[in-house]
Backbone as ProteinMPNN parsed JSONL, in Angstrom:
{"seq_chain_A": "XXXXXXXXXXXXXXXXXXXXXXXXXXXXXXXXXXXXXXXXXXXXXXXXXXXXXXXXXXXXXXXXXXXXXXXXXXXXXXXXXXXXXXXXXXXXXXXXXXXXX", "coords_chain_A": {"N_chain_A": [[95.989, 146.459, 316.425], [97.668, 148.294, 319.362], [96.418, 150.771, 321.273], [98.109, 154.133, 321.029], [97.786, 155.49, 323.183], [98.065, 153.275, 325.204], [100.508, 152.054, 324.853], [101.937, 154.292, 325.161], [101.256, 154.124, 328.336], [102.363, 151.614, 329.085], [104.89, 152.028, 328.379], [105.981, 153.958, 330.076], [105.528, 153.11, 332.945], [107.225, 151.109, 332.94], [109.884, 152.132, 333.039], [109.445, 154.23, 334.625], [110.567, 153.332, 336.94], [113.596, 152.566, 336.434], [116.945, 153.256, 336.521], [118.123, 156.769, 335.268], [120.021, 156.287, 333.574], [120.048, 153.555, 332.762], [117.707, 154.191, 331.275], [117.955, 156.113, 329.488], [120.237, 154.385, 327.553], [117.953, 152.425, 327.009], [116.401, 153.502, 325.623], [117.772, 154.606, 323.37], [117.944, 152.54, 322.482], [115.763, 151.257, 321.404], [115.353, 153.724, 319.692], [116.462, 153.464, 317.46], [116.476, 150.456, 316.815], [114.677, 147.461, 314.949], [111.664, 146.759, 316.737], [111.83, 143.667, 317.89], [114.432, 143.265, 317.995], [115.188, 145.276, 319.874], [113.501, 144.245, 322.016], [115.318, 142.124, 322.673], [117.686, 143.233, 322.939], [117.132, 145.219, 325.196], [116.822, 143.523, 327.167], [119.45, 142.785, 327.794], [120.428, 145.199, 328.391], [119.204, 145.677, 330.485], [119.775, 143.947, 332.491], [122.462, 143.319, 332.66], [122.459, 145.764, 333.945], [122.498, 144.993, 336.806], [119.927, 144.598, 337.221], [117.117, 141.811, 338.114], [116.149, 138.822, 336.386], [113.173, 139.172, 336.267], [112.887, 141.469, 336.711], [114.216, 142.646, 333.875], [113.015, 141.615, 332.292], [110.848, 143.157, 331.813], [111.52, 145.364, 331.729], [112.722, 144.885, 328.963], [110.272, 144.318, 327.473], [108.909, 146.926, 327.532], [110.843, 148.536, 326.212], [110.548, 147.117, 323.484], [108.29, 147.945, 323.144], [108.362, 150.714, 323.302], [110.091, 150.683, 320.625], [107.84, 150.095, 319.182], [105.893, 151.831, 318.999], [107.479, 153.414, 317.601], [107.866, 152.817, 315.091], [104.982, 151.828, 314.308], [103.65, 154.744, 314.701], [105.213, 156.849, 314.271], [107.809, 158.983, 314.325], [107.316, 161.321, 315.578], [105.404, 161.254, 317.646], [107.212, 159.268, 318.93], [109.079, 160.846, 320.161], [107.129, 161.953, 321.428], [107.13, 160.799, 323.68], [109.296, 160.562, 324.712], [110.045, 162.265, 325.519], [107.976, 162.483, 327.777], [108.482, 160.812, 329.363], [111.264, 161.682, 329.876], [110.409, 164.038, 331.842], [108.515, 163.031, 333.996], [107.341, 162.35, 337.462], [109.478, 161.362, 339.909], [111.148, 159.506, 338.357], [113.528, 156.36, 338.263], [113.806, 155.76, 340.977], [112.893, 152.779, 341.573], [113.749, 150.691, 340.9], [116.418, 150.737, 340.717], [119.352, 150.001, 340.5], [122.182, 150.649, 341.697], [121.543, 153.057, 343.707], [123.037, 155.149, 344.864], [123.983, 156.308, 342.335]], "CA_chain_A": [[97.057, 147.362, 316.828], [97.36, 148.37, 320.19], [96.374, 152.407, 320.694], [98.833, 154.467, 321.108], [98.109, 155.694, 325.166], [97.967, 152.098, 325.984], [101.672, 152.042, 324.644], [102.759, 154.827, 326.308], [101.428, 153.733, 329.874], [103.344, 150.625, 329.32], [107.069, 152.361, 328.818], [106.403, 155.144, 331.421], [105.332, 152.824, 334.121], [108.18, 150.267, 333.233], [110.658, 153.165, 332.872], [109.723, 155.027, 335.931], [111.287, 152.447, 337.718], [114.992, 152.359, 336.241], [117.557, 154.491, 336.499], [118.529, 157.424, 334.136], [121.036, 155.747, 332.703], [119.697, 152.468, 332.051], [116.147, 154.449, 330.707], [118.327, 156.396, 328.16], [120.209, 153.555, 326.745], [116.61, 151.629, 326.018], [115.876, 154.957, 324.486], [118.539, 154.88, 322.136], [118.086, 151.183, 321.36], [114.241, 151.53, 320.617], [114.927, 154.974, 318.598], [117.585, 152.599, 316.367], [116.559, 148.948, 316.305], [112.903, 147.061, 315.488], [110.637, 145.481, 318.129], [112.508, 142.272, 318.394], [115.796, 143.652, 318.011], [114.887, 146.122, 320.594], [113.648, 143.442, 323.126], [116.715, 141.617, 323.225], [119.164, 144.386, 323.231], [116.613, 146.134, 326.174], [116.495, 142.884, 328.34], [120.882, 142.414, 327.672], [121.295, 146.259, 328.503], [118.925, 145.861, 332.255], [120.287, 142.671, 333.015], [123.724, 143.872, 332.828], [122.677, 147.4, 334.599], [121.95, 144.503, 337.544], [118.538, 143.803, 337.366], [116.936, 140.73, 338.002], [115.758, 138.339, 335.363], [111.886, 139.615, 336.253], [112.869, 143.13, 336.199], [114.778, 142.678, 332.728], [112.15, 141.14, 331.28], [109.499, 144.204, 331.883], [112.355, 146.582, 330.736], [113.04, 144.814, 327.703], [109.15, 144.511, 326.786], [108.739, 148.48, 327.599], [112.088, 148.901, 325.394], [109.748, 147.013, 322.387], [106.655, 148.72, 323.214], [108.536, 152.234, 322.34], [110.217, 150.593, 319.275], [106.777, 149.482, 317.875], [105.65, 153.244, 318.886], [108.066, 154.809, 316.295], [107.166, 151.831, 313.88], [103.546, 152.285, 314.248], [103.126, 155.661, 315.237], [106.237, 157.695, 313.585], [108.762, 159.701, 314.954], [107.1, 162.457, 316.295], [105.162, 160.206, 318.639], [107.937, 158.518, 319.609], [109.676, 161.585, 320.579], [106.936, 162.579, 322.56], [106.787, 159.79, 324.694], [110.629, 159.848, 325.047], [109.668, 163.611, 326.706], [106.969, 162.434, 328.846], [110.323, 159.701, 330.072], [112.66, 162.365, 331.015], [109.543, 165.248, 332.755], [107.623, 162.239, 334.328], [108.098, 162.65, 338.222], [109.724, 159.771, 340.404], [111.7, 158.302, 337.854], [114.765, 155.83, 338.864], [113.658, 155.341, 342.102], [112.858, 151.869, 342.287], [114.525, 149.15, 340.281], [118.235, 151.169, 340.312], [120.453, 148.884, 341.155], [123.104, 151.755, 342.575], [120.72, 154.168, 344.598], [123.586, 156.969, 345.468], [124.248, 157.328, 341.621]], "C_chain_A": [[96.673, 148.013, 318.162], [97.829, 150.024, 319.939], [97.915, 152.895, 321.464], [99.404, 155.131, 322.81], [98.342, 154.478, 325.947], [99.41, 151.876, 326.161], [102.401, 152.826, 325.648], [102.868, 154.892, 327.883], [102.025, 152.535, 330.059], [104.568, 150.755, 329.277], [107.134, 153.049, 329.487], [106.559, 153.703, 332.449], [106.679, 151.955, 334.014], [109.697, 151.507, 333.121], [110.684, 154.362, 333.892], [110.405, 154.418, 336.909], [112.613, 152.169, 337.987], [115.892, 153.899, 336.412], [117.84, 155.279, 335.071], [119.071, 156.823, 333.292], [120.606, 154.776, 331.657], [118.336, 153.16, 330.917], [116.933, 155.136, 329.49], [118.821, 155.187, 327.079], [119.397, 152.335, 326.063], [115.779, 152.582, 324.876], [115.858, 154.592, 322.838], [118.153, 153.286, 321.16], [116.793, 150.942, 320.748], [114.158, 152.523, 319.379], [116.122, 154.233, 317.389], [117.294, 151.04, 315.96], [114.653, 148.34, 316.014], [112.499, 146.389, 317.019], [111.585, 144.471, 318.37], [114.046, 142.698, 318.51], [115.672, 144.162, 319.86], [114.247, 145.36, 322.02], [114.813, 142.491, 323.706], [117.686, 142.063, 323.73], [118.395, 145.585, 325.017], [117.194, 144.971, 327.273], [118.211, 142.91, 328.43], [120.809, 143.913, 328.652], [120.497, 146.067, 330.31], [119.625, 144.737, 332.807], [121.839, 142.948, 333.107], [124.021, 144.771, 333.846], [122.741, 146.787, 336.042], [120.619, 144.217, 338.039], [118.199, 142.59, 337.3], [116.169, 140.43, 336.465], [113.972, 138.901, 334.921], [112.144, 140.995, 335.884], [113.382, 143.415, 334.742], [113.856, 142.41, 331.486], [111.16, 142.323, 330.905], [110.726, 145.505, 331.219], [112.551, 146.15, 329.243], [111.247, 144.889, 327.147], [108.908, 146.022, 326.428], [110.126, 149.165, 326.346], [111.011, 148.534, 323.762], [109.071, 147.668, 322.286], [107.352, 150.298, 322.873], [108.97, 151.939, 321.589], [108.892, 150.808, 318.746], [105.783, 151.041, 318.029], [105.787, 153.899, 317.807], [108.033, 153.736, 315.445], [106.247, 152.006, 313.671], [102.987, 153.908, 313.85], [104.243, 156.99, 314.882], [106.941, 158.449, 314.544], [108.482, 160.642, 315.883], [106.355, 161.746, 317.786], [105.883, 159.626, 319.75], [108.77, 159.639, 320.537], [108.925, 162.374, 321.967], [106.675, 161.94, 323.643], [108.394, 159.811, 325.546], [110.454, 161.476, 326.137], [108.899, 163.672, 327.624], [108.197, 161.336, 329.947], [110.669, 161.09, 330.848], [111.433, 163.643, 331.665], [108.983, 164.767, 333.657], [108.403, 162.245, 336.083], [108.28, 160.985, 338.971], [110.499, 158.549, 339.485], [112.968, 157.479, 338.237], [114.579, 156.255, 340.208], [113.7, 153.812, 342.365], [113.782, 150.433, 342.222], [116.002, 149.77, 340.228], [118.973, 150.494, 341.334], [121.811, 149.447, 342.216], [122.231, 153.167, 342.935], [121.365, 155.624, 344.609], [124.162, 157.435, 343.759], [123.512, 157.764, 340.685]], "O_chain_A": [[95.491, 148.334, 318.285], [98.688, 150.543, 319.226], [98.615, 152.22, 322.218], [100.491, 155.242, 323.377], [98.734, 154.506, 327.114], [99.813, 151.557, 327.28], [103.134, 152.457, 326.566], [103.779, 155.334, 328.584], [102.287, 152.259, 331.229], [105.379, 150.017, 329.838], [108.272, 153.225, 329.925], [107.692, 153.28, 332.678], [107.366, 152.029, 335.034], [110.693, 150.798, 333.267], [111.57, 155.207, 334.02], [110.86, 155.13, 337.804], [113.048, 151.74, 339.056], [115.576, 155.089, 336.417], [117.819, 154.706, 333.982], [118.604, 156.792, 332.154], [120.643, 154.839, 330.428], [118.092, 152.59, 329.854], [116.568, 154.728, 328.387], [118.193, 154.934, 326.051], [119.727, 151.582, 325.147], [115.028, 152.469, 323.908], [115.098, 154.423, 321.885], [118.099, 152.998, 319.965], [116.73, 150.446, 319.624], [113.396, 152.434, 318.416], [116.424, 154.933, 316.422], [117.791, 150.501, 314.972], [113.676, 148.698, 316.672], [113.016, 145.772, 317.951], [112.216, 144.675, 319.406], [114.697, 142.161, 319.406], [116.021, 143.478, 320.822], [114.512, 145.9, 323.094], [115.09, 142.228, 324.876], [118.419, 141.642, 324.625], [119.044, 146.402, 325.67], [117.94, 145.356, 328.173], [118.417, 143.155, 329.618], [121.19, 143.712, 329.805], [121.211, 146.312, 331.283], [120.083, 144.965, 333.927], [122.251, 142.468, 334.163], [125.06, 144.865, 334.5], [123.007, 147.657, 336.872], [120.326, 143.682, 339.108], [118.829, 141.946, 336.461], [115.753, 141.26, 335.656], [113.541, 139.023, 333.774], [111.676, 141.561, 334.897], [112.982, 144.49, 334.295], [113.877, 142.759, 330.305], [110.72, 142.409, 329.758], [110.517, 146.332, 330.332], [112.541, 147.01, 328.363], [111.087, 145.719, 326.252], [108.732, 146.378, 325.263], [110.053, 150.273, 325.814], [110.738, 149.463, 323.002], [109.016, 148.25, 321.203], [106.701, 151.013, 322.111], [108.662, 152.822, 320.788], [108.749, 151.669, 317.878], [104.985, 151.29, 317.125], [105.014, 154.606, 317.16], [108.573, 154.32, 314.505], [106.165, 152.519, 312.555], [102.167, 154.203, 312.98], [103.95, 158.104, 315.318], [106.488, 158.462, 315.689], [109.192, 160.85, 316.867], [106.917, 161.832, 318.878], [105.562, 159.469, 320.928], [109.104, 159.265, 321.661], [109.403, 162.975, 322.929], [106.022, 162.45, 324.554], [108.639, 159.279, 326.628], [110.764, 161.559, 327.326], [108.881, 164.646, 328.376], [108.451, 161.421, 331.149], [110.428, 161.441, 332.003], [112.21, 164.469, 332.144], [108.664, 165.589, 334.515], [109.626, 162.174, 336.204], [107.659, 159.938, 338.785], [110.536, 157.33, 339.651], [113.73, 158.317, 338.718], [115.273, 157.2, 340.583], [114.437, 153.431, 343.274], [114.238, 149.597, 343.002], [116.794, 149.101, 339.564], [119.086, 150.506, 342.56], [122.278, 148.854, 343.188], [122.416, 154.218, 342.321], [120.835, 156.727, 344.477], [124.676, 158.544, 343.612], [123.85, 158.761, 340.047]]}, "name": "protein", "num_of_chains": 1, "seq": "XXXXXXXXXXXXXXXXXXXXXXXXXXXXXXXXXXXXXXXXXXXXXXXXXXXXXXXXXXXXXXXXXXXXXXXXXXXXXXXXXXXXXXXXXXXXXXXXXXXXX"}
């Protein structure tokens, strides 16, 4: 089992990257679906937001990697990772596909 900081430097760093928008709705689909669910429905929701196929892929893994958080590692965990998301500075800067919104 992989520890639990290792986890959370793998959905910040892929999640500092997207925009608000897109970073909540991997939120929601990690805090509702398992791991595999939760990679499919992550890589559908960036790939849609306009991300490329590379960038979709690292959002949908980071989308698993906080499912298997609140699978592993329970709710409270998961919650506090989803608060280190929205305080964390520089986020949706790089991969947002619409810059001015």
């Amino acid at each position: 089992m992989r520890s639990l900081s290792e986890l959370e430097v793998r959905v910040v760093f892929q999640f500092s990257r997207i925009s608000q928008e897109l970073r909540e709705r991997c939120v929601e689909i990690a805090r509702q679906k398992s791991p595999s669910a939760a990679f499919d429905l992550g890589y559908q929701a960036a790939f849609m937001a306009g991300l490329n196929q590379l960038e979709a892929l690292g959002i949908a893994k980071a989308t698993r990697w906080l499912s298997v958080i609140r699978r592993d590692y329970g709710a409270e965990a998961f919650e506090k990772v989803v608060r280190t998301l929205t305080t964390a500075k520089g986020l949706g800067t790089s991969l947002n596909p619409n810059p001015t919104a």
